[in-house]
N, C-alpha and C positions, 0 to 999 in steps of 0.2 A: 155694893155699889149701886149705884143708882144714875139715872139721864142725866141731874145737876155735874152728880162729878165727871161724867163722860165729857160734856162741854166742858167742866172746867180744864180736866188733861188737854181736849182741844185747843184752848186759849193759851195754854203754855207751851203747846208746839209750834201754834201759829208764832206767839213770841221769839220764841228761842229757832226754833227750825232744829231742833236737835234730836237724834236717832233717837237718845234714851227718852226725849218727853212722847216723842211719837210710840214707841213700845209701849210706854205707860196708858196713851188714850187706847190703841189696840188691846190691849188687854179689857181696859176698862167696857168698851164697844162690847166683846166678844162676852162678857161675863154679864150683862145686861140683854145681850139676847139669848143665852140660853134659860135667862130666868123667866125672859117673856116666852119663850117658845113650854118651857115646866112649869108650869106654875102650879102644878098641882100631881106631884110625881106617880098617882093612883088613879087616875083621872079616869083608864080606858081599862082598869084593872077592875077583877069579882068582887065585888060586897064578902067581906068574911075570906077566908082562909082556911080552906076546906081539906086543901091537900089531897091526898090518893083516893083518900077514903071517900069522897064526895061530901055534897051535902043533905 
């Protein structure tokens, strides 16, 4: 998902005013910010994979 289709779910709720279009833009919203909030699932994690054993 991406911002274009968030506003688009938006404009179909504004249309319609109906639960199931509004579930749709919430979902859409929510799955657009946790991409922006991950964007890189390794980010704060060790260079390499060292395990017990160290490096």
């Amino acid at each position: 998902m991406n911002e274009h289709d968030e506003q688009a779910a938006w404009s179909c709720f504004a249309q319609t005013g109906r639960v199931q279009d509004y579930l749709i833009y919430s979902q859409c919203k929510q799955q657009n910010t946790v991409l922006q909030e991950e964007p890189d699932g390794n980010q704060y994690g060790r260079p390499g994979d060292y395990g017990a054993a160290g490096g």
